[in-house]
C-alpha positions as a Markdown table, in Angstrom:
| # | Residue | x | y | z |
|---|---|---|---|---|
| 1 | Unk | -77.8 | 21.0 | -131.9 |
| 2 | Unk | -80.3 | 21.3 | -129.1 |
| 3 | Unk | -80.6 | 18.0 | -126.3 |
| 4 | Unk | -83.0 | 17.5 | -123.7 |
| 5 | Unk | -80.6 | 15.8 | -121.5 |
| 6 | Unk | -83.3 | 14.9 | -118.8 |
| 7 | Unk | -85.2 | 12.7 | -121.0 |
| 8 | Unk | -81.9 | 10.6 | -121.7 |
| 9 | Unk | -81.6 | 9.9 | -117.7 |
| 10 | Unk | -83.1 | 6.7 | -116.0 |
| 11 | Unk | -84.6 | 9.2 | -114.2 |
| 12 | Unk | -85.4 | 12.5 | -114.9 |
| 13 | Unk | -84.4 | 14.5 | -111.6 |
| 14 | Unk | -81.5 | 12.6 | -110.8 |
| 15 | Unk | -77.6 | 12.8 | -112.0 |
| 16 | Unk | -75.2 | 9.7 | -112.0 |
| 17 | Unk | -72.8 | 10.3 | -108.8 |
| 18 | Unk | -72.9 | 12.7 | -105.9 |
| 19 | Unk | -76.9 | 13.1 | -105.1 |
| 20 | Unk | -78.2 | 16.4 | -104.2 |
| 21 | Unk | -78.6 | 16.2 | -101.1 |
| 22 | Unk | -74.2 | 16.0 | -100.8 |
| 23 | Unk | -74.3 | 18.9 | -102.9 |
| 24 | Unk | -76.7 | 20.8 | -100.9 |
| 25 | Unk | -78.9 | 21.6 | -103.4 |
| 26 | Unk | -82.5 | 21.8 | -102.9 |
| 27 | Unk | -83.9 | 18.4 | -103.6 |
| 28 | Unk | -87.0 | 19.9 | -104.5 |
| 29 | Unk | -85.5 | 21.2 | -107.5 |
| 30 | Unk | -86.8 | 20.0 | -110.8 |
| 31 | Unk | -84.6 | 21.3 | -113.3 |
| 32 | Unk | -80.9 | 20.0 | -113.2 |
| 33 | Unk | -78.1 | 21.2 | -115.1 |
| 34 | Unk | -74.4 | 20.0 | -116.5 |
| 35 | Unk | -71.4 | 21.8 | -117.5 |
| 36 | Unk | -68.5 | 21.3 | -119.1 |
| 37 | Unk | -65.3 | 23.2 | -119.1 |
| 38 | Unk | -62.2 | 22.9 | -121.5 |
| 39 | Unk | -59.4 | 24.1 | -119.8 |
| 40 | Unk | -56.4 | 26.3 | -121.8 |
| 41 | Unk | -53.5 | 27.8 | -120.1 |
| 42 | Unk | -55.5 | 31.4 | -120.7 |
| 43 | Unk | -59.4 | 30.7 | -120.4 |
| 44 | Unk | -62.0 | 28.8 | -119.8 |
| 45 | Unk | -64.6 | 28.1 | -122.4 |
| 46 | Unk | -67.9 | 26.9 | -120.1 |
| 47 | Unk | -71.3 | 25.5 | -121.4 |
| 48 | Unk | -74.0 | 24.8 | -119.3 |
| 49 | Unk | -76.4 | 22.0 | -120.2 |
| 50 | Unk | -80.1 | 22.2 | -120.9 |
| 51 | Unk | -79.9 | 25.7 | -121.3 |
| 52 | Unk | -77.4 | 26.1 | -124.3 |
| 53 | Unk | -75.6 | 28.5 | -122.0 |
| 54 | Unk | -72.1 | 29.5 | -123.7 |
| 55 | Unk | -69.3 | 31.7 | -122.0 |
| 56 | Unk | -65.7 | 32.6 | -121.2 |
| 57 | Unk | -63.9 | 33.4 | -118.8 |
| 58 | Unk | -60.0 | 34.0 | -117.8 |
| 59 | Unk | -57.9 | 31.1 | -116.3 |
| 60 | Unk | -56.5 | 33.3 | -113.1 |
| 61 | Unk | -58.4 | 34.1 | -109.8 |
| 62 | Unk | -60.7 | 36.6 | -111.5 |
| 63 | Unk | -62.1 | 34.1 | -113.7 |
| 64 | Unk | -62.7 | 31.7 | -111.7 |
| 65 | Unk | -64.6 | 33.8 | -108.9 |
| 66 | Unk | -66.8 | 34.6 | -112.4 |
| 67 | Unk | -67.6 | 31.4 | -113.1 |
| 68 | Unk | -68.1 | 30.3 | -109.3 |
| 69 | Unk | -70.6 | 33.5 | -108.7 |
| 70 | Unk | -72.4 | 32.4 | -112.6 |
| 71 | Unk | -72.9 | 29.1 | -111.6 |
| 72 | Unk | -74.1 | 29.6 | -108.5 |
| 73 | Unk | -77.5 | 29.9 | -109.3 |
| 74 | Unk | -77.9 | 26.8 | -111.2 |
| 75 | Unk | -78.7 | 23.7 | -109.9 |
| 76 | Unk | -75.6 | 22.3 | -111.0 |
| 77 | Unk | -75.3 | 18.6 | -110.9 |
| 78 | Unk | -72.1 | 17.7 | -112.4 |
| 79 | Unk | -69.4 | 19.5 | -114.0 |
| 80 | Unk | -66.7 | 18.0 | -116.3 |
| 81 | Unk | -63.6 | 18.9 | -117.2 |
| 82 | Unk | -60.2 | 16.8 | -118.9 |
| 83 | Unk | -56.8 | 17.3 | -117.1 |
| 84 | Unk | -54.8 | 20.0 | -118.9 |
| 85 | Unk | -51.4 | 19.3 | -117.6 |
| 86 | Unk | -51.6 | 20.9 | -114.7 |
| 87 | Unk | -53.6 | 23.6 | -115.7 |
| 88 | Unk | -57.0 | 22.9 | -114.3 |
| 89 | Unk | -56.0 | 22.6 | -110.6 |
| 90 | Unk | -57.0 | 26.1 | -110.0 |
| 91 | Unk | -60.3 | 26.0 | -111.2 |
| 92 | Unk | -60.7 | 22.4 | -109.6 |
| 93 | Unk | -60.3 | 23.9 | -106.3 |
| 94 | Unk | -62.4 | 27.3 | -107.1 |
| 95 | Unk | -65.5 | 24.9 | -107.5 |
| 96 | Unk | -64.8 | 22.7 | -104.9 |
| 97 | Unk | -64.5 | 25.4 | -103.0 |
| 98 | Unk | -67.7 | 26.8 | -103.5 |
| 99 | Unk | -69.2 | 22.9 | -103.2 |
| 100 | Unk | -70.0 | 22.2 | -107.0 |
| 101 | Unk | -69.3 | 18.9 | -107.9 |
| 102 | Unk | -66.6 | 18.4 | -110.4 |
| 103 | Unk | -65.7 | 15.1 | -112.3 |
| 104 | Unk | -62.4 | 14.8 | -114.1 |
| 105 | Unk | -62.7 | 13.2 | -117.5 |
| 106 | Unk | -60.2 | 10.5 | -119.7 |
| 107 | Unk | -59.6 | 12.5 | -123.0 |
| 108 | Unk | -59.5 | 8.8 | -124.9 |
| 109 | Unk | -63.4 | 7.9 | -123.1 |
| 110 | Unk | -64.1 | 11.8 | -124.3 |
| 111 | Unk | -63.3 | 11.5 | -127.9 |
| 112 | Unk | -64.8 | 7.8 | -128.4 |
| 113 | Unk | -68.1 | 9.0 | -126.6 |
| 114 | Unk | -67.7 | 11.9 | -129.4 |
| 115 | Unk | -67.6 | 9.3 | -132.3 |
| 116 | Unk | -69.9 | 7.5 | -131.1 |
| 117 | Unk | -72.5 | 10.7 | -131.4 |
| 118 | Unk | -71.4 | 11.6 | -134.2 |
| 119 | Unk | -69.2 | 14.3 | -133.6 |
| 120 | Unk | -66.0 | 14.7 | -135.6 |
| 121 | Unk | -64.9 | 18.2 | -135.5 |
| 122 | Unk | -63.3 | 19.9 | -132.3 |
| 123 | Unk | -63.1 | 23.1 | -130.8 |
| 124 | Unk | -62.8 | 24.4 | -127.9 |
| 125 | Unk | -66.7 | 25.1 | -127.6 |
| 126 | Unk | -67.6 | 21.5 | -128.8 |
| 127 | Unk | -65.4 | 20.0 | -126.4 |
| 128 | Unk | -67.0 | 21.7 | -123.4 |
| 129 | Unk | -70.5 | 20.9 | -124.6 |
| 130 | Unk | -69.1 | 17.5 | -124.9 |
| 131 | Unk | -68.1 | 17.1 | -121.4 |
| 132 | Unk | -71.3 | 18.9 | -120.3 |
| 133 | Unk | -73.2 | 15.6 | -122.1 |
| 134 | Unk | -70.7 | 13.1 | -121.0 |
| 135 | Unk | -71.3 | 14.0 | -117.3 |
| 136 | Unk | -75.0 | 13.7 | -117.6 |
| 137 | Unk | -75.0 | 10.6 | -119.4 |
| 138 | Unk | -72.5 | 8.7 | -118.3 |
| 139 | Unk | -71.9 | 7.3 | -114.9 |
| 140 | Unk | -68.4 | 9.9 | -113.2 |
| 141 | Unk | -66.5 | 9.7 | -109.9 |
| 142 | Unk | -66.9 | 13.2 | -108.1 |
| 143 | Unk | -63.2 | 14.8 | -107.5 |
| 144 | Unk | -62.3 | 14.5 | -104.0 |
| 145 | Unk | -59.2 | 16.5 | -103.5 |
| 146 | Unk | -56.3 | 16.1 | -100.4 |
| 147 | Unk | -53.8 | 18.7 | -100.2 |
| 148 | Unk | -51.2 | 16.3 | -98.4 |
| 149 | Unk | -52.2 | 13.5 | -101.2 |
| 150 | Unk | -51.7 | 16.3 | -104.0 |
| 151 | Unk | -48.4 | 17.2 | -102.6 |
| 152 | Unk | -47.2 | 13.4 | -101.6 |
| 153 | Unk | -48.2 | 12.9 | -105.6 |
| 154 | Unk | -46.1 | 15.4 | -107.1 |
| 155 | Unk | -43.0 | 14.6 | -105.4 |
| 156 | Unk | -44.0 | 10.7 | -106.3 |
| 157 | Unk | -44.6 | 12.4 | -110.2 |
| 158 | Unk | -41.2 | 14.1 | -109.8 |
| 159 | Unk | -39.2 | 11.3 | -108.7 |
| 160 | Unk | -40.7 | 8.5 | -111.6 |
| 161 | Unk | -39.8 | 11.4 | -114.0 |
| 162 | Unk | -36.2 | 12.1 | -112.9 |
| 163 | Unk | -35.9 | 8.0 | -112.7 |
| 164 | Unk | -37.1 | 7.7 | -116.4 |
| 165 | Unk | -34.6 | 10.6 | -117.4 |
| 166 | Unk | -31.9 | 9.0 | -115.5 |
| 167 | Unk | -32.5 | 5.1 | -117.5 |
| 168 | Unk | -32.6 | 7.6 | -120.7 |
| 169 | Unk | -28.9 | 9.2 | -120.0 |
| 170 | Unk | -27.8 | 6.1 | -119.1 |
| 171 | Unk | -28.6 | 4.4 | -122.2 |
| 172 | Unk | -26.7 | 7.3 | -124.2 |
| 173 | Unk | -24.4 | 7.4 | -122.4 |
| 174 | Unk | -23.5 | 3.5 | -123.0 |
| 175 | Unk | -23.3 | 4.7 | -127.0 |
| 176 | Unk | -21.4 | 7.8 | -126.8 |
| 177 | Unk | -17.9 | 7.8 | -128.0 |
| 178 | Unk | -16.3 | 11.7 | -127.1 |
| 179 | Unk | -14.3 | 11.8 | -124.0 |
| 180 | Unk | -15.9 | 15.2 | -122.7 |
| 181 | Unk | -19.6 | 14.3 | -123.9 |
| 182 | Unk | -19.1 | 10.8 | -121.5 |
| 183 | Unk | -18.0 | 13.2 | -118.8 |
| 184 | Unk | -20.5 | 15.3 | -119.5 |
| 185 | Unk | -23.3 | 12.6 | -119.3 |
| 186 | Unk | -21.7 | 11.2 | -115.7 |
| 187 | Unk | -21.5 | 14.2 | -114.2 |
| 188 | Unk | -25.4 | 14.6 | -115.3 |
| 189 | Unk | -26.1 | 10.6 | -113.9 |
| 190 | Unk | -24.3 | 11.7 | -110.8 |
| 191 | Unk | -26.9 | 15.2 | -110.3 |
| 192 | Unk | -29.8 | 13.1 | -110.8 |
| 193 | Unk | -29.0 | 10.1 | -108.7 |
| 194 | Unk | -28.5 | 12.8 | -105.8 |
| 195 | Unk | -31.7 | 14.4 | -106.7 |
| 196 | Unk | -33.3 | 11.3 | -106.8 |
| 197 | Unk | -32.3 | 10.4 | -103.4 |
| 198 | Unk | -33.0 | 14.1 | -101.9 |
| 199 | Unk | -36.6 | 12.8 | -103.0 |
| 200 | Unk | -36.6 | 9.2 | -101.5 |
| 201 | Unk | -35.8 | 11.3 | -98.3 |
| 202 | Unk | -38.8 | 14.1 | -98.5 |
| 203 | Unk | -41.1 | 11.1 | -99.4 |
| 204 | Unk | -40.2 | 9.7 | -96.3 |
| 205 | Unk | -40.2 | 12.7 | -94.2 |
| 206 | Unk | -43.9 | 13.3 | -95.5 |
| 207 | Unk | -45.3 | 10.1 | -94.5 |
| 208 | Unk | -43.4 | 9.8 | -91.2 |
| 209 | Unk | -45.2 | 12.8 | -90.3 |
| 210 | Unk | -48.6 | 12.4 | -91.2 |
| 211 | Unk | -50.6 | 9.7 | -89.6 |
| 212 | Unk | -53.1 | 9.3 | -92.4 |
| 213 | Unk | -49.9 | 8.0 | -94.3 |
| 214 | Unk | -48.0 | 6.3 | -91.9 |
| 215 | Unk | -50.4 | 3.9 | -91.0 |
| 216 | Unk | -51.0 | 2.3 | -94.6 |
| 217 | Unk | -47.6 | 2.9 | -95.1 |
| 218 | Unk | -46.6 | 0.5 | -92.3 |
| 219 | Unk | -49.3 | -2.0 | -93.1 |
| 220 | Unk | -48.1 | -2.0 | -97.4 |
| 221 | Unk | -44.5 | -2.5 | -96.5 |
| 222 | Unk | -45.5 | -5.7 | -94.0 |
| 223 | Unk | -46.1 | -7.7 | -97.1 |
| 224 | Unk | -42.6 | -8.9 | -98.3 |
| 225 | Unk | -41.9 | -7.9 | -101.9 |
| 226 | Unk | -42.8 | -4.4 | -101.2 |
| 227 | Unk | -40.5 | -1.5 | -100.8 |
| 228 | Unk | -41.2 | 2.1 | -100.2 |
| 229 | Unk | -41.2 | 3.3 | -103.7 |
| 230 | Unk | -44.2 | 1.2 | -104.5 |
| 231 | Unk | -45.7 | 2.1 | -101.2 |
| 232 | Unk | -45.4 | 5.8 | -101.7 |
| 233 | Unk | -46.9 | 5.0 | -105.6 |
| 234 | Unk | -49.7 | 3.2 | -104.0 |
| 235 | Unk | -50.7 | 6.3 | -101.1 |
| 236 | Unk | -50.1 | 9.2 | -103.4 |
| 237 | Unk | -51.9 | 7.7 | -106.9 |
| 238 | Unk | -54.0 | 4.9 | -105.4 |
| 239 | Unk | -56.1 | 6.6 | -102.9 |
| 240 | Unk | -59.1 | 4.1 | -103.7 |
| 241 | Unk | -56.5 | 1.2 | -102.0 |
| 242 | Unk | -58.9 | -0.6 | -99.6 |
| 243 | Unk | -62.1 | 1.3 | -100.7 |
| 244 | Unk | -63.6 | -1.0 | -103.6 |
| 245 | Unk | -63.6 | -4.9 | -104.1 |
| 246 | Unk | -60.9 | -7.0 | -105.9 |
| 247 | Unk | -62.5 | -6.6 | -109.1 |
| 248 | Unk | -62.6 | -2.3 | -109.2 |
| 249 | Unk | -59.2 | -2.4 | -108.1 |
| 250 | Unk | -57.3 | -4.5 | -110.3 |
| 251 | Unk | -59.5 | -3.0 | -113.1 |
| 252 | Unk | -58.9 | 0.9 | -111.9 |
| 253 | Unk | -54.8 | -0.4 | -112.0 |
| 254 | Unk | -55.2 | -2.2 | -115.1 |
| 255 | Unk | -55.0 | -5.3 | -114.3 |
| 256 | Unk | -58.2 | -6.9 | -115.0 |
| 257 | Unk | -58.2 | -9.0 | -118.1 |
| 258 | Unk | -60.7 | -8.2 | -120.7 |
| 259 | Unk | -62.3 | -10.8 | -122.7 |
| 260 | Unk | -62.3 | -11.0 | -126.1 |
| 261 | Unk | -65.2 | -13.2 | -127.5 |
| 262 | Unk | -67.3 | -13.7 | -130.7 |
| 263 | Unk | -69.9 | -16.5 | -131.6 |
| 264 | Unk | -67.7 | -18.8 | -131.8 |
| 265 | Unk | -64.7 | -16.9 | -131.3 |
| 266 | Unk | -62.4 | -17.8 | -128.1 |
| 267 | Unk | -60.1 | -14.9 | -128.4 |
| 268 | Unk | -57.2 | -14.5 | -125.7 |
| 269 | Unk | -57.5 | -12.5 | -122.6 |
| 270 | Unk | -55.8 | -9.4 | -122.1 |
| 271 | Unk | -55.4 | -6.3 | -119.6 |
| 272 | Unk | -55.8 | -2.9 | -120.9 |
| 273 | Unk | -56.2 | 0.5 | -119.5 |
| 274 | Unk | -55.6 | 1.8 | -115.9 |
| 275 | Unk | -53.2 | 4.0 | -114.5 |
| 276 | Unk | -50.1 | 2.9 | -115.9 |
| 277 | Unk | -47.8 | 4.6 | -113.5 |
| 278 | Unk | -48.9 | 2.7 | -110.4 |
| 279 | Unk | -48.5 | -0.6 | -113.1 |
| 280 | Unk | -44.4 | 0.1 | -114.1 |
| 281 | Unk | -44.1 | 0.5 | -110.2 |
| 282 | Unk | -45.7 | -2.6 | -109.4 |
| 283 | Unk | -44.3 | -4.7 | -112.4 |
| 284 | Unk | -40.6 | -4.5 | -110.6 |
| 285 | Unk | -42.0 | -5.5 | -107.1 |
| 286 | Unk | -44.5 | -8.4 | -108.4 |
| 287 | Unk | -40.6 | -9.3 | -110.0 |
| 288 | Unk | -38.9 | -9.3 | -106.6 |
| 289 | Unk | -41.9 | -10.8 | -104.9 |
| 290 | Unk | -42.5 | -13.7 | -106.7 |
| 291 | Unk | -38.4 | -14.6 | -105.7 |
| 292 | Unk | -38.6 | -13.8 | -102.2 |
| 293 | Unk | -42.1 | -13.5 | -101.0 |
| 294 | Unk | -42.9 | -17.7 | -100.0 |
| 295 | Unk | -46.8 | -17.4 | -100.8 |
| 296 | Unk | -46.2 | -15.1 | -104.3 |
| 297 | Unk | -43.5 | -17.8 | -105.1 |
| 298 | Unk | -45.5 | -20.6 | -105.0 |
| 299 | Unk | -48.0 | -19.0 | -106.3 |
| 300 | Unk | -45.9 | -17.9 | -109.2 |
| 301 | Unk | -44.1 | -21.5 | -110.0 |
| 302 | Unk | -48.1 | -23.5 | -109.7 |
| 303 | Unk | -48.5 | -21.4 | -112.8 |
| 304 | Unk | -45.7 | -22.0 | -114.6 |
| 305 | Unk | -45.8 | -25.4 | -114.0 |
| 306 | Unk | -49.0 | -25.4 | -115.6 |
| 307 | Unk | -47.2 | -24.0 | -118.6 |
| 308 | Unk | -48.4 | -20.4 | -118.4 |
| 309 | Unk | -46.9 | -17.6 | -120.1 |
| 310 | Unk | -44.3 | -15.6 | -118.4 |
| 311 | Unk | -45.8 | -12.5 | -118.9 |
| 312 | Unk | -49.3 | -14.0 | -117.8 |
| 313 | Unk | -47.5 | -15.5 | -114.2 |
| 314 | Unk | -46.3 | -11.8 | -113.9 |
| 315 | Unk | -49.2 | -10.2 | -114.0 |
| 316 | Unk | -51.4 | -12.6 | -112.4 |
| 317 | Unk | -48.7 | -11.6 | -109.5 |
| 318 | Unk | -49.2 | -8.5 | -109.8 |
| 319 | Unk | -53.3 | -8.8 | -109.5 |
| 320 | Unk | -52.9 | -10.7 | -106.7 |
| 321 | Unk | -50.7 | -8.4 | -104.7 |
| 322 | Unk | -52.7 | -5.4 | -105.1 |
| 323 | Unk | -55.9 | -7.0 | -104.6 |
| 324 | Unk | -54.1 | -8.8 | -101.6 |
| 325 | Unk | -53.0 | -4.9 | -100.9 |
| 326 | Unk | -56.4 | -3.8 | -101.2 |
| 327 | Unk | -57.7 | -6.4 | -98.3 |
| 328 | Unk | -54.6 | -5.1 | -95.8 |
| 329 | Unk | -56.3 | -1.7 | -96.1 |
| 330 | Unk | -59.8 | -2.8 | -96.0 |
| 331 | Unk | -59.5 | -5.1 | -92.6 |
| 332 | Unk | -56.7 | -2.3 | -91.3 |
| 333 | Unk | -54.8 | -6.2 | -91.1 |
| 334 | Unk | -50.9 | -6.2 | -91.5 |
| 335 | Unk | -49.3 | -9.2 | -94.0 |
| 336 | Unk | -50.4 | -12.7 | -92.9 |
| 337 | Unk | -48.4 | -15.2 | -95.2 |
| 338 | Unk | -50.2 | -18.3 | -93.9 |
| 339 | Unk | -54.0 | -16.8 | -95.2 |
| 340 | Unk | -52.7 | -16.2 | -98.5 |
């Protein structure tokens, strides 16, 4: 299966996000190319787009000064990979490193843009050639990596993990019937609710020490209804927060209803999508805002007295504070209950 990839392009020299000239590529350069990387805990299988290129290499240090020093030459535009649970961080940083622009893809977008080509095997091969076609095609956001956001974000992953295995304890614990396994099962409660609280306190130390944090922090937490745990969501897995319009960011959360319409069809509106772990987060504050915060509260009971849907008022509460959010950041403006 051979693909001229330029010819499916607007235009033929150019690549859908970061332009050459960000890349410092020669924009004389006629001949553009893609890759595509699928990422295992051992290697990395690359292809490289037009040329049919095909090769491995190890996942470690070695491997990925191989691929860096391969790709080099090329006038790489865009180069895809899927997150791999942690696995592909090294290489991430490898080739941003050596300034090749690298665009992470959604494994669910991956295999429907492979349906809709046709393509219903997969190996590790076809995947990579996949992604090399996906990031020619279709439009990517280049990766732009933070060490302090990377680490703020895995102590934010860590403590929503240890939260969700503390709600799963809890719950058997609530069933269980043997003295020593309900001992057992406290005493575990008890370890976590400490470690969970060791976290609240290295989240905190983190942002109190870094002014790129503090700041939003301080301006997030002026609007009533939200607490740290959602600000700390927000800084470490939102870092697009006052950086698009209303309508990118409630779509990037998930928030943005969909419609779903045929001829004469009127179907009902619904949200899909987004990243669901800055949605839980916000779900329990839009719950406490819409009691305590006066403009989300009568905001909240002007759509329930037009007989909407709980679950509708909810989320419309929950658009409307992170797009609300989303302006803070933008205008660098703290919570102003009277323009809301």
């Amino acid at each position: 299966m051979s693909l001229v990839l330029q010819s499916l392009l607007p235009y033929p020299n150019s690549c859908q996000g970061t332009s050459p000239h960000q890349q410092g590529w020669d924009t004389k350069m006629e001949k553009l190319s893609y890759g595509g990387i699928d990422v295992s805990k051992d290697r990395l299988d690359v292809v490289v787009l037009p040329e049919g290129w095909f090769f491995s290499v190890s996942n470690d240090t070695a491997g990925w000064t191989e691929l860096v020093a391969r790709l080099r030459p090329l006038a790489v535009c865009a180069i895809g990979l899927e997150p791999s649970g942690g696995y592909e961080r090294g290489i991430i940083r490898a080739l941003l490193a050596a300034r090749l622009s690298v665009r992470r893809i959604n494994p669910n977008k991956l295999r429907q843009f492979a349906r809709a080509r046709g393509v219903l095997a997969k190996n590790d091969r076809l995947d990579a050639r996949l992604m090399a076609e996906y990031v020619a095609i279709m439009p990517t956001r280049a990766v732009q990596r933070d060490d302090a956001v990377d680490r703020l974000a895995e102590v934010v992953t860590m403590r929503r993990q240890l939260c969700d295995e503390h709600v799963t304890v809890e719950n058997q614990t609530a069933h269980l019937e043997d003295a020593m396994l309900r001992r057992l099962s406290k005493r575990r409660l008890v370890r976590l609710e400490a470690d969970i609280r060791l976290l609240d306190k290295r989240l905190a130390e983190m942002v109190a020490t870094n002014a790129a944090f503090a700041q939003p922090y301080e301006l997030l937490t002026s609007m009533p209804g939200v607490g740290p745990v959602l600000a700390f969501t927000l800084i470490a897995l939102l870092p697009e927060l006052g950086k698009m319009s209303r309508k990118q960011i409630a779509a990037l959360v998930g928030l943005a209803p969909y419609d779903f319409d045929s001829g004469k069809l009127r179907g009902h509106r619904s949200i899909y999508g987004g990243r669901m772990p800055i949605r839980n987060v916000l779900y329990m504050a839009a719950l406490s805002a819409s009691r305590y915060n006066p403009a989300l509260k009568t905001f909240s009971n002007r759509l329930a007295h037009a007989n909407k849907k709980s679950k509708v008022i909810i989320v419309a509460v929950m658009r409307k504070m992170i797009t609300t959010l989303n302006a803070m950041l933008r205008d660098n403006a703290a919570w102003q209950p009277q323009s809301n």
